[in-house]
CHARMM-style PDB file with segment names, atoms N, HN, CA, C and O in Angstrom:
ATOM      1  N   UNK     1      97.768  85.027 117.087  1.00  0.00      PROA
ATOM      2  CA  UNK     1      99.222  85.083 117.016  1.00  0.00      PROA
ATOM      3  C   UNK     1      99.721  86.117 118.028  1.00  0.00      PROA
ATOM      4  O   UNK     1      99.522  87.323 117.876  1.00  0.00      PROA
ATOM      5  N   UNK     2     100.394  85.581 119.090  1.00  0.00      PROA
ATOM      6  HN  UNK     2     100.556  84.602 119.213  1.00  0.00      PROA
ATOM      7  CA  UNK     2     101.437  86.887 119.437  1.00  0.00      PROA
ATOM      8  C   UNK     2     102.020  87.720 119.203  1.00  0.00      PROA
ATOM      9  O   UNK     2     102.111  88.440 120.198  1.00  0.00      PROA
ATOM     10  N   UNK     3     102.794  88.293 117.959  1.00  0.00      PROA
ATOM     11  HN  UNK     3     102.720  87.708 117.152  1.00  0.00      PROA
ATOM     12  CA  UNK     3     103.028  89.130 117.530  1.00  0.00      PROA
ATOM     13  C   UNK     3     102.620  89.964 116.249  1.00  0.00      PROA
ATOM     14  O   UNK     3     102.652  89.375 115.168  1.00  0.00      PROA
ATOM     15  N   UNK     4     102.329  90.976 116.281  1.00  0.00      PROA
ATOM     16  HN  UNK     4     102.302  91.455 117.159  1.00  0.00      PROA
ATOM     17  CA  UNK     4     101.874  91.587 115.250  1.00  0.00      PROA
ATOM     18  C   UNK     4     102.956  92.722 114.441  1.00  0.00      PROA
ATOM     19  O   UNK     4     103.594  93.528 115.118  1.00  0.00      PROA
ATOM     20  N   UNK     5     103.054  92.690 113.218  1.00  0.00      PROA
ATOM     21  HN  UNK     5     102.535  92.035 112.668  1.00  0.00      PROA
ATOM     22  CA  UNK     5     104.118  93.988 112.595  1.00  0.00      PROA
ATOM     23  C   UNK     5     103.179  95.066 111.976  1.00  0.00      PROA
ATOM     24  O   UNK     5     102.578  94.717 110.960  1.00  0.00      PROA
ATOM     25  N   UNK     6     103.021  96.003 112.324  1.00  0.00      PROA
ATOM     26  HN  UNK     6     103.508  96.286 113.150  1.00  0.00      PROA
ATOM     27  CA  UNK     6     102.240  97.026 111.455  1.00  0.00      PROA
ATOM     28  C   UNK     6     103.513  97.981 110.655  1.00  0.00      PROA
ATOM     29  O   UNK     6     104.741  97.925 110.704  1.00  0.00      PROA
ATOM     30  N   UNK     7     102.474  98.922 109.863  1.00  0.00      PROA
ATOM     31  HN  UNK     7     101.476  98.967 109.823  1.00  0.00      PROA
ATOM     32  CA  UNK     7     103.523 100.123 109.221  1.00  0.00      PROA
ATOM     33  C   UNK     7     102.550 101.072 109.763  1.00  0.00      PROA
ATOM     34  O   UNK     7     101.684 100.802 110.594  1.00  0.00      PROA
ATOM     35  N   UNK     8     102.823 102.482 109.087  1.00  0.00      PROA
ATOM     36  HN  UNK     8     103.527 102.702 108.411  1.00  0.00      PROA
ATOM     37  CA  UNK     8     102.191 103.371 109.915  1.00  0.00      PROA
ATOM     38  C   UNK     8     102.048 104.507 108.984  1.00  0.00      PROA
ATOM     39  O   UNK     8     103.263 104.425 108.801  1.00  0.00      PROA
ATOM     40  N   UNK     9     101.684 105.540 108.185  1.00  0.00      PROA
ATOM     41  HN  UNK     9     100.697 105.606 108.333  1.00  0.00      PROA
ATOM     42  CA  UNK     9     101.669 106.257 107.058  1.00  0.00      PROA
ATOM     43  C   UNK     9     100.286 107.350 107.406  1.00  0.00      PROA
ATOM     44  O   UNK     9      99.713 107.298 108.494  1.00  0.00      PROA
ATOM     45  N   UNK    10      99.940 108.169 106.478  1.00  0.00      PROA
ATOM     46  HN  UNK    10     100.406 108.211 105.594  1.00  0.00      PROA
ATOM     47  CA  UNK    10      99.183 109.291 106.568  1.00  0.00      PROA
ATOM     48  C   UNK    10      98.003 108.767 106.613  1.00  0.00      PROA
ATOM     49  O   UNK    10      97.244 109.733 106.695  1.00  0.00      PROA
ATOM     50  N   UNK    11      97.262 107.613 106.608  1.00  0.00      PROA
ATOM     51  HN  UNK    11      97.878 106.828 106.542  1.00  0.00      PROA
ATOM     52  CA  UNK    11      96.179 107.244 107.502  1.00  0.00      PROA
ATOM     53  C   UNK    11      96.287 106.227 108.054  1.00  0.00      PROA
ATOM     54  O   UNK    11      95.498 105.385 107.624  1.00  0.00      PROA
ATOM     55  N   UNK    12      96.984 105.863 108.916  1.00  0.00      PROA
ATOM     56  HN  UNK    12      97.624 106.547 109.265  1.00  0.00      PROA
ATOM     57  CA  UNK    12      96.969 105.402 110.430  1.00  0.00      PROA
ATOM     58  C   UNK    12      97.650 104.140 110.313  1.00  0.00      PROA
ATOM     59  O   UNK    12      98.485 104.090 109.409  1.00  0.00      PROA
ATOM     60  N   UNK    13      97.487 103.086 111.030  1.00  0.00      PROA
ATOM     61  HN  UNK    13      96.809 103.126 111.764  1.00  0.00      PROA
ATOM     62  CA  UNK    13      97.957 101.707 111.375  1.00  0.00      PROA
ATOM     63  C   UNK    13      97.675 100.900 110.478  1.00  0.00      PROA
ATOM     64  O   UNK    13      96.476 100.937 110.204  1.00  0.00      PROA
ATOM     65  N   UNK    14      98.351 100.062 109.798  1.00  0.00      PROA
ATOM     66  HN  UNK    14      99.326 100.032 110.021  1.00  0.00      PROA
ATOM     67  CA  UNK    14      98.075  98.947 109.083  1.00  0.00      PROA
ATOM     68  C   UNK    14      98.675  97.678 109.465  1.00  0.00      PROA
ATOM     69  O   UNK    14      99.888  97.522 109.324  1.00  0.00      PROA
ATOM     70  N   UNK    15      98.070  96.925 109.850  1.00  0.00      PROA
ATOM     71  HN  UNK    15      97.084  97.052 109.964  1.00  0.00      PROA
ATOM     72  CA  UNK    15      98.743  95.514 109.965  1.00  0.00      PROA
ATOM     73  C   UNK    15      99.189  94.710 109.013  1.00  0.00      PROA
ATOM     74  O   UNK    15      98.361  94.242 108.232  1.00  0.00      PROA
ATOM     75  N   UNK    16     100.314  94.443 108.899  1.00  0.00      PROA
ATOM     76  HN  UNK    16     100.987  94.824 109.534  1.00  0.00      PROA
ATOM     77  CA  UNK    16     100.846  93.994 107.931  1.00  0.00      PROA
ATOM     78  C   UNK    16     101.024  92.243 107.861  1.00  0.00      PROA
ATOM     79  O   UNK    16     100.973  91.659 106.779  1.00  0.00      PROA
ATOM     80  N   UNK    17     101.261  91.436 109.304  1.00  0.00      PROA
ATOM     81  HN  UNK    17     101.303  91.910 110.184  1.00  0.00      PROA
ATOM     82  CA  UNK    17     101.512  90.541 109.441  1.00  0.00      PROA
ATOM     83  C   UNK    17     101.870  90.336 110.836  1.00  0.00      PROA
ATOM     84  O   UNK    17     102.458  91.045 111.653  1.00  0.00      PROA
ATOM     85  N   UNK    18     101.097  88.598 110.913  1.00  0.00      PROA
ATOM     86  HN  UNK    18     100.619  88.022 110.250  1.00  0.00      PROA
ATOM     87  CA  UNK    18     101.512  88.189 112.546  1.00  0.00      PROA
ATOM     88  C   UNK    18     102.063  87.053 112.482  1.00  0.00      PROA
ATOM     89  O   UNK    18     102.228  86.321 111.507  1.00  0.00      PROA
ATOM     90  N   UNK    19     102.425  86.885 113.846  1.00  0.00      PROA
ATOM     91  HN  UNK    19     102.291  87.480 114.638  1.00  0.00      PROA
ATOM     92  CA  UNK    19     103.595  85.783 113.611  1.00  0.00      PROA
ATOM     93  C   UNK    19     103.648  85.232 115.068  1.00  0.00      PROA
ATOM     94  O   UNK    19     103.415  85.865 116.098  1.00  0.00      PROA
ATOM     95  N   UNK    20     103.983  83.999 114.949  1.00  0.00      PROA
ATOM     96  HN  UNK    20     104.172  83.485 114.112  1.00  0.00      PROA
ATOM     97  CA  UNK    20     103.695  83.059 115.802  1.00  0.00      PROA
ATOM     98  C   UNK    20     104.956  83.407 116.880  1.00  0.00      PROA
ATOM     99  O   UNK    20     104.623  83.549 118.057  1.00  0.00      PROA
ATOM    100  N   UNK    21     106.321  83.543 116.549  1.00  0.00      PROA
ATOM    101  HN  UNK    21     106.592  83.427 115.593  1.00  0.00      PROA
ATOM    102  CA  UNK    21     107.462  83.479 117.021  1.00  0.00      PROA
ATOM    103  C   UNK    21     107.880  85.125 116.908  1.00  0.00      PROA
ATOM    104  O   UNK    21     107.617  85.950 116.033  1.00  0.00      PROA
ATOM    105  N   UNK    22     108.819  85.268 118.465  1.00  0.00      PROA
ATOM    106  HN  UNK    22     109.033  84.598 119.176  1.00  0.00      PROA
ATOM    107  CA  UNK    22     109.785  86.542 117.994  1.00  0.00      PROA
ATOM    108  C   UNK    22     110.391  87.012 116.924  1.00  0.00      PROA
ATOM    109  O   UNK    22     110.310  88.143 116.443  1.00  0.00      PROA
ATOM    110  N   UNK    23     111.537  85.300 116.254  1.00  0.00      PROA
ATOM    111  HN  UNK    23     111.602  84.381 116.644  1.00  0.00      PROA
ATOM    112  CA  UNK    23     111.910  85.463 115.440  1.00  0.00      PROA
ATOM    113  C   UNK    23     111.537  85.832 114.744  1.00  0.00      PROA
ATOM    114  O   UNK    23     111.953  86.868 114.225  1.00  0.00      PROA
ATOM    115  N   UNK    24     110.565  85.191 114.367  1.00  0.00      PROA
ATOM    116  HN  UNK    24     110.227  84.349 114.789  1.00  0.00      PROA
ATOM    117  CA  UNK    24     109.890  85.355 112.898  1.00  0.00      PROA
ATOM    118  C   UNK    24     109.395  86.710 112.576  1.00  0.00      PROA
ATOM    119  O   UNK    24     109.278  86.996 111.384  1.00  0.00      PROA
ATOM    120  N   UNK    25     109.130  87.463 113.357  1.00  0.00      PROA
ATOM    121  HN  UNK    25     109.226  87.230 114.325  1.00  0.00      PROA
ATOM    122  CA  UNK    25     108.224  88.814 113.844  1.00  0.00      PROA
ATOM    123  C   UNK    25     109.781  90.012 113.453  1.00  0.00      PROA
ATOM    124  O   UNK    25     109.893  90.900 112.608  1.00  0.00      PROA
ATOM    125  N   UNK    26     110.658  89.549 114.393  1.00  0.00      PROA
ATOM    126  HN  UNK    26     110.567  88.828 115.080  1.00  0.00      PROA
ATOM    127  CA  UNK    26     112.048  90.219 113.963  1.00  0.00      PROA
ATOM    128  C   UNK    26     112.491  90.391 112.855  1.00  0.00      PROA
ATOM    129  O   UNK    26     112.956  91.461 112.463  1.00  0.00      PROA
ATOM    130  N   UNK    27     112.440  89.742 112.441  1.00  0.00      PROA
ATOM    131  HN  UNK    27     112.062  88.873 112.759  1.00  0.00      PROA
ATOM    132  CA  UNK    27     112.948  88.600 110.937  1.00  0.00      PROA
ATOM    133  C   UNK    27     112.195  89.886 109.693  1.00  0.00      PROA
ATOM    134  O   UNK    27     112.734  90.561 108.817  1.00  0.00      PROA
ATOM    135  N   UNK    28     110.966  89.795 110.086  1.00  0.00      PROA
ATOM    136  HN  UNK    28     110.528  89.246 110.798  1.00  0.00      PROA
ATOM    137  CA  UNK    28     110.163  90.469 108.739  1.00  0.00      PROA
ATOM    138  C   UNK    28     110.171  91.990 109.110  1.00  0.00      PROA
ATOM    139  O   UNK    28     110.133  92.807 108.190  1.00  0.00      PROA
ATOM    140  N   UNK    29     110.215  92.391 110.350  1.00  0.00      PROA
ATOM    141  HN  UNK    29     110.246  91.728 111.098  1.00  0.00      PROA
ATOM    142  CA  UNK    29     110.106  93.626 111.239  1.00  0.00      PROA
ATOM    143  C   UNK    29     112.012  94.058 110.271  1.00  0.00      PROA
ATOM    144  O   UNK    29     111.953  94.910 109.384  1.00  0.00      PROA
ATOM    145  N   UNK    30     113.098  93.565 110.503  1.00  0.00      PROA
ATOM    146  HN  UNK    30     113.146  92.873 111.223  1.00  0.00      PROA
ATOM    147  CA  UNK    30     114.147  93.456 109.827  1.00  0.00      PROA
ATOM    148  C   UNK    30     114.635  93.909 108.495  1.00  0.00      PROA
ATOM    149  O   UNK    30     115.432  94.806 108.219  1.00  0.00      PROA
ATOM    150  N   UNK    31     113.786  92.848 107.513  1.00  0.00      PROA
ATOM    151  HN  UNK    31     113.139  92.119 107.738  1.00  0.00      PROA
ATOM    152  CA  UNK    31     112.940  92.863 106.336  1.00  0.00      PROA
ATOM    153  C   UNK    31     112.613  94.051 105.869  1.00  0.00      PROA
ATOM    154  O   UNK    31     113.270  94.670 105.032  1.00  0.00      PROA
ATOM    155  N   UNK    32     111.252  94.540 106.554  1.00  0.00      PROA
ATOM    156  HN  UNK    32     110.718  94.037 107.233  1.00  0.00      PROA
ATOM    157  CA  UNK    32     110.970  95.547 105.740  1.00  0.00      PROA
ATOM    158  C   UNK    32     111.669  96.759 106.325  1.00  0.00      PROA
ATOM    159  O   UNK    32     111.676  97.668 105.495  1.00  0.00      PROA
ATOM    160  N   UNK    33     112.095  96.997 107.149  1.00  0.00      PROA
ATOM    161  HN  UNK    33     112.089  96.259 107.824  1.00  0.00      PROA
ATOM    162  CA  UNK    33     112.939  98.174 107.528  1.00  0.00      PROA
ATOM    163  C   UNK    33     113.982  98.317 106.914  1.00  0.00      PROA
ATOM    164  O   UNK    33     114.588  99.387 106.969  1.00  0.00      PROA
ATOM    165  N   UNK    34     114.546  96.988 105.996  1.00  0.00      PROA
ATOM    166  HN  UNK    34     114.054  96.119 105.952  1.00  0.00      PROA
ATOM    167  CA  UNK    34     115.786  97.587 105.449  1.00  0.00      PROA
ATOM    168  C   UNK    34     115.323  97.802 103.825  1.00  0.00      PROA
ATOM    169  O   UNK    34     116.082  98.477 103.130  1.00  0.00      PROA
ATOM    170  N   UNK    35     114.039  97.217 103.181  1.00  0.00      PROA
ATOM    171  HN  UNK    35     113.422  96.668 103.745  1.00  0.00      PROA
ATOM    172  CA  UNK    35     113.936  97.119 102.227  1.00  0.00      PROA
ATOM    173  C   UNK    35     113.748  98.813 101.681  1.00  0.00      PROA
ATOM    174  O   UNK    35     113.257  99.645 102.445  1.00  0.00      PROA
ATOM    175  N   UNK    36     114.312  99.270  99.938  1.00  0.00      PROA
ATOM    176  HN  UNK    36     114.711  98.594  99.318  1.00  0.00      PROA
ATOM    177  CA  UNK    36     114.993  99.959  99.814  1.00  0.00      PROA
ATOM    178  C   UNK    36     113.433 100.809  99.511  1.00  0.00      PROA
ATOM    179  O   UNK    36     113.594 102.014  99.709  1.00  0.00      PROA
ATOM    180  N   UNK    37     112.299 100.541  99.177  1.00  0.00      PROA
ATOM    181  HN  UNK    37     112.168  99.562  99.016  1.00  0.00      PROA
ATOM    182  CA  UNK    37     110.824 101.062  98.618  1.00  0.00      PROA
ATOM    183  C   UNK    37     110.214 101.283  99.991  1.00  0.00      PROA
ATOM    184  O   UNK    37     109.269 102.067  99.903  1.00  0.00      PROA
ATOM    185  N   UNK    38     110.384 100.951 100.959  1.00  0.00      PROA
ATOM    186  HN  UNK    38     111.152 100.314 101.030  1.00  0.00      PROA
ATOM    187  CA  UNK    38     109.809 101.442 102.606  1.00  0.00      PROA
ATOM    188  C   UNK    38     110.545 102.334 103.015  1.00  0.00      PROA
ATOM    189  O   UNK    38     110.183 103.076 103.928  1.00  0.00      PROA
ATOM    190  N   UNK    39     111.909 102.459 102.331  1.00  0.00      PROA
ATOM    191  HN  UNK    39     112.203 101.856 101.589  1.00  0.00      PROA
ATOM    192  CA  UNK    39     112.464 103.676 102.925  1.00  0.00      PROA
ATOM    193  C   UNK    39     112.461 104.907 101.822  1.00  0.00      PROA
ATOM    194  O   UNK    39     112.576 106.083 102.170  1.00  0.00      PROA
ATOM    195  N   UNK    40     112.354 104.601 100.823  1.00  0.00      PROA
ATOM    196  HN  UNK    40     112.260 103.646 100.541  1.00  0.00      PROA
ATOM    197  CA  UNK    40     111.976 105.706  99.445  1.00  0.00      PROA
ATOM    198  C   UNK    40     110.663 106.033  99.382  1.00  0.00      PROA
ATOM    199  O   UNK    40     110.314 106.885  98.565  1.00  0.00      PROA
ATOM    200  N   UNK    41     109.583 105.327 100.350  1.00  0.00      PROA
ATOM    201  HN  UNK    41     109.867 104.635 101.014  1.00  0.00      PROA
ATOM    202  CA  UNK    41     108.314 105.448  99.828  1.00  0.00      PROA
ATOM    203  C   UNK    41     107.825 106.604 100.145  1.00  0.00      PROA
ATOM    204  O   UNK    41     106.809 106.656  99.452  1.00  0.00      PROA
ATOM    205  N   UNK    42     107.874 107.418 100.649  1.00  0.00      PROA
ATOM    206  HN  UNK    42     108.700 107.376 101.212  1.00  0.00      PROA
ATOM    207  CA  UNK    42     107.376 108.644 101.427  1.00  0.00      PROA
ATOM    208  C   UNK    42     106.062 108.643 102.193  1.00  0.00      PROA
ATOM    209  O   UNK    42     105.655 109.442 103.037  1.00  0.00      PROA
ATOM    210  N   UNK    43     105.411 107.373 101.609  1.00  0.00      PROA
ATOM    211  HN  UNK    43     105.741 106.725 100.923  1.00  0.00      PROA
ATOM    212  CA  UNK    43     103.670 107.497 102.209  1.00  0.00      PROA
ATOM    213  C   UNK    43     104.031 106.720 103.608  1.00  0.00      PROA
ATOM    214  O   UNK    43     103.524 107.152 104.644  1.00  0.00      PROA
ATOM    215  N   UNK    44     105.059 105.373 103.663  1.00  0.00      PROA
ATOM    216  HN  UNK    44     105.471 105.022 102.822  1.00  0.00      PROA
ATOM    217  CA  UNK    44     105.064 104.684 105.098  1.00  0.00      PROA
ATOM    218  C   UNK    44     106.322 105.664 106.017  1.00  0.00      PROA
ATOM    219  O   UNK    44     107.463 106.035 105.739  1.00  0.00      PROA
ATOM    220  N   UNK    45     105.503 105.812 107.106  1.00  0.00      PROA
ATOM    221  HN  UNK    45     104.577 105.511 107.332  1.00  0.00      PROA
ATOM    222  CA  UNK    45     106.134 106.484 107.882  1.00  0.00      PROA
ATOM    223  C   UNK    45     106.858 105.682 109.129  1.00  0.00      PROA
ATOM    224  O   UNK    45     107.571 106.247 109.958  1.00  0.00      PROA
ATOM    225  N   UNK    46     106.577 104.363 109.124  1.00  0.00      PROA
ATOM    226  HN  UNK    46     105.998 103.904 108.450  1.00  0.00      PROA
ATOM    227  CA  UNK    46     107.645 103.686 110.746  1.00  0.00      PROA
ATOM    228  C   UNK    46     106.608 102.546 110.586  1.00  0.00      PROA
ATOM    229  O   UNK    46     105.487 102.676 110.095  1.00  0.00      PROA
ATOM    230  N   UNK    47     107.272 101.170 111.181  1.00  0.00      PROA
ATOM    231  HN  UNK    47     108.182 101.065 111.580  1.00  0.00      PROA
ATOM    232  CA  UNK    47     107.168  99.991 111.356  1.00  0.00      PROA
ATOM    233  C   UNK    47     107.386  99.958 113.081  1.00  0.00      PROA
ATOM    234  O   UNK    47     108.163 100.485 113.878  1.00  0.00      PROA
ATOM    235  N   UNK    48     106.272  99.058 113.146  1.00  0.00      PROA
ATOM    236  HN  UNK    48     105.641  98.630 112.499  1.00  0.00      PROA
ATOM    237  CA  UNK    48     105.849  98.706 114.759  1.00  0.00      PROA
ATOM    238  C   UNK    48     105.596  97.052 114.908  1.00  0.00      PROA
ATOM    239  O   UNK    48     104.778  96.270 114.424  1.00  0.00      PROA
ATOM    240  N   UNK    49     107.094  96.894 116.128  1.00  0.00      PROA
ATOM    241  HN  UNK    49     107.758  97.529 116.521  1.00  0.00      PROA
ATOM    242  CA  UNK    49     106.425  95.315 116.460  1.00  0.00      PROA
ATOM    243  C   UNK    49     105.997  95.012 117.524  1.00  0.00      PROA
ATOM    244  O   UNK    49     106.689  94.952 118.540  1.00  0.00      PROA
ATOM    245  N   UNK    50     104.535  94.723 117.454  1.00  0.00      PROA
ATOM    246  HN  UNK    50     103.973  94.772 116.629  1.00  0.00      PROA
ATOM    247  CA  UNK    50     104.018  94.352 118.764  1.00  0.00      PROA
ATOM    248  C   UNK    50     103.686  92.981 119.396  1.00  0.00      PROA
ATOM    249  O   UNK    50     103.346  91.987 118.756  1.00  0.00      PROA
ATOM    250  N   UNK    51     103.832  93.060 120.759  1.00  0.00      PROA
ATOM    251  HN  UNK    51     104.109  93.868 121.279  1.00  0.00      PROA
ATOM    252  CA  UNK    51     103.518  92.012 121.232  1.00  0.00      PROA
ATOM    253  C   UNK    51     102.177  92.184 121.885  1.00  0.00      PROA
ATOM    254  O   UNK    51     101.843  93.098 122.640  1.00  0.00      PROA
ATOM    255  N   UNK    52     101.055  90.584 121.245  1.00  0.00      PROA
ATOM    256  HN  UNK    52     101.326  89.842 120.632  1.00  0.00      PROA
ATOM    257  CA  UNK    52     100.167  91.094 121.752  1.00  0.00      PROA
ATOM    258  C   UNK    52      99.341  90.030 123.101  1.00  0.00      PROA
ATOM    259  O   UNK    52      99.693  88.928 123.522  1.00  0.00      PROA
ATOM    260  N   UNK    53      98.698  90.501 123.321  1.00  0.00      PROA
ATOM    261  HN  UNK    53      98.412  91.397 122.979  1.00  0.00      PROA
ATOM    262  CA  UNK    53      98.220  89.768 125.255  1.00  0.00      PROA
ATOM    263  C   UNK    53      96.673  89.581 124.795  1.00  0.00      PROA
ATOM    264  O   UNK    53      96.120  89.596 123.696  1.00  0.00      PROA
ATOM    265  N   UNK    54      96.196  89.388 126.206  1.00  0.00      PROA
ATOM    266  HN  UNK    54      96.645  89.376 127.099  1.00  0.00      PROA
ATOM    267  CA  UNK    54      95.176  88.870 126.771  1.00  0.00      PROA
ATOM    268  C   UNK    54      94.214  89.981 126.529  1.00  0.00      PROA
ATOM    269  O   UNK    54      94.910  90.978 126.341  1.00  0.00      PROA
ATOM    270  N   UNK    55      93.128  90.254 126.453  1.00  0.00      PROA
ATOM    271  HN  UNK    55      92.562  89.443 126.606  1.00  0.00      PROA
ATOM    272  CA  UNK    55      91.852  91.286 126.856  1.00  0.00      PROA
ATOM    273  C   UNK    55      92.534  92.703 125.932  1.00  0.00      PROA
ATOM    274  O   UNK    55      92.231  93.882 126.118  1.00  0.00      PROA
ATOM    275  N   UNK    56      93.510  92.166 124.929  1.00  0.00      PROA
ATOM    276  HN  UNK    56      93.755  91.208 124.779  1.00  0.00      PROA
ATOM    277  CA  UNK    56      93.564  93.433 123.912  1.00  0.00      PROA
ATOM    278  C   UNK    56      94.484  94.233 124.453  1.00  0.00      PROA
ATOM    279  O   UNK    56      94.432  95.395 124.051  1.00  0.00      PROA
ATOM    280  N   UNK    57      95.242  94.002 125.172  1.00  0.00      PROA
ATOM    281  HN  UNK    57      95.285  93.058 125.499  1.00  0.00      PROA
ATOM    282  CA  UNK    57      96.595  94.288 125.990  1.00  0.00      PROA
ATOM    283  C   UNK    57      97.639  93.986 125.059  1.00  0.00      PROA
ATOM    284  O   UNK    57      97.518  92.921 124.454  1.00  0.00      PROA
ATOM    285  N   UNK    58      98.851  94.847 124.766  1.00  0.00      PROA
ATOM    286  HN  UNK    58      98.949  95.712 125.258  1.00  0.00      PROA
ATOM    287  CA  UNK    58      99.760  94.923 123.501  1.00  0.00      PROA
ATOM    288  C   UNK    58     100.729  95.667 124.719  1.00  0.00      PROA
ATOM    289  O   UNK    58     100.491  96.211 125.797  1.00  0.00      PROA
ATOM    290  N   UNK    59     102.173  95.318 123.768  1.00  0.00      PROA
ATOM    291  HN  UNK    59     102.367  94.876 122.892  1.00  0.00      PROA
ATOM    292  CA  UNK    59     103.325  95.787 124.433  1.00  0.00      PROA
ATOM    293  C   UNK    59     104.359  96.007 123.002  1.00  0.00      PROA
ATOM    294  O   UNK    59     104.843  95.159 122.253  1.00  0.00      PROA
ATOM    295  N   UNK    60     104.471  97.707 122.984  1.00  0.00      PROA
ATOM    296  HN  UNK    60     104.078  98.397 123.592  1.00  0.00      PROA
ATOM    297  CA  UNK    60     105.508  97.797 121.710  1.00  0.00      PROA
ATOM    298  C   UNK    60     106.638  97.087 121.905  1.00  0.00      PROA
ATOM    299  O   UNK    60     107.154  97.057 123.022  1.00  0.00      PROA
ATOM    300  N   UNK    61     107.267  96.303 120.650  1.00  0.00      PROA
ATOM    301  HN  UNK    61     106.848  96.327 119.743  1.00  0.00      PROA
ATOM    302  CA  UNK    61     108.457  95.775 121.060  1.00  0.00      PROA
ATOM    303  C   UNK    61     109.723  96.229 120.388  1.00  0.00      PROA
ATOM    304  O   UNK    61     110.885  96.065 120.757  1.00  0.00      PROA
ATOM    305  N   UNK    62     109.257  96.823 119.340  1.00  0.00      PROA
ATOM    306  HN  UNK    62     108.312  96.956 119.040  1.00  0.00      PROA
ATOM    307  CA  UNK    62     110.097  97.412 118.521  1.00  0.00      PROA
ATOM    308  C   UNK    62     109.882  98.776 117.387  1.00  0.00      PROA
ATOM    309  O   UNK    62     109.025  98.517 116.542  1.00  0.00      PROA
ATOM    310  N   UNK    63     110.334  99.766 117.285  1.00  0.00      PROA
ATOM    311  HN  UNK    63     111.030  99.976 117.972  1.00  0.00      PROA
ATOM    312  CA  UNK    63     109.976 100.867 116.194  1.00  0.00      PROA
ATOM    313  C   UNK    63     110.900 101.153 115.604  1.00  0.00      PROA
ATOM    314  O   UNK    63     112.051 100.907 115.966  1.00  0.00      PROA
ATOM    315  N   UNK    64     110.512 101.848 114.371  1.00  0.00      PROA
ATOM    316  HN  UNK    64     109.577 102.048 114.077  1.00  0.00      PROA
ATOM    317  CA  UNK    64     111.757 102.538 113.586  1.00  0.00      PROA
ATOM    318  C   UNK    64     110.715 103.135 112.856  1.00  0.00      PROA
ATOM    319  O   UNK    64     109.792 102.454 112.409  1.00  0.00      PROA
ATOM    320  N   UNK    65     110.800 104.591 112.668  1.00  0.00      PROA
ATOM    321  HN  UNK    65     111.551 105.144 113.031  1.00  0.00      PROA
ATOM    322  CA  UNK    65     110.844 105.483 111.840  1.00  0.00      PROA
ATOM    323  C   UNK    65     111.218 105.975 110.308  1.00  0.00      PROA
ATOM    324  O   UNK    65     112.356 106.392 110.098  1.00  0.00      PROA
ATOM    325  N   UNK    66     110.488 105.934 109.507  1.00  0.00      PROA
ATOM    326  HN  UNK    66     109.563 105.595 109.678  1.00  0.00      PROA
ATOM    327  CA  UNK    66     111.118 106.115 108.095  1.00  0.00      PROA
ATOM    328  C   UNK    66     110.701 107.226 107.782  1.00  0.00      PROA
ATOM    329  O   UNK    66     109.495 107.462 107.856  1.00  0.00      PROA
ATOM    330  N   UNK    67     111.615 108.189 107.351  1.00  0.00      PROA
ATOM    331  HN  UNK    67     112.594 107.997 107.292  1.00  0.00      PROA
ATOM    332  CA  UNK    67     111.197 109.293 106.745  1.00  0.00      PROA
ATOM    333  C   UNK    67     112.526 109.708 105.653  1.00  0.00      PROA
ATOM    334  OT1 UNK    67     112.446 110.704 104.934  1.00  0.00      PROA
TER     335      UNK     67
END
């Protein structure tokens, strides 16, 4: 899949979900950034959408920060 959404918290990267389409990647990237337990949670620290390539080549496409 081209795009990947991770979260990000006091041990490291988690992938959360990939997705075939921008949209769709936006869409949930959207989602959980507004949902009200990702932003109360204190353990997730920021949501990352990446786009990902060839030979393990990635391009951030989107962040936000929760604290």
């Amino acid at each position: 899949m081209p795009f990947v959404l991770y979260t990000h918290d006091g041990w490291g990267r988690v992938p959360v979900g990939e997705f075939a389409t921008l949209a769709e990647a936006r869409n949930a990237f959207e989602t959980l950034g507004n949902d009200p337990w990702y932003r109360a949670n204190g353990g997730v620290r920021g949501l990352e959408l990446v786009e990902t390539g060839p030979a393990d080549q990635a391009r951030r496409i989107d962040w936000l920060a929760l604290f």
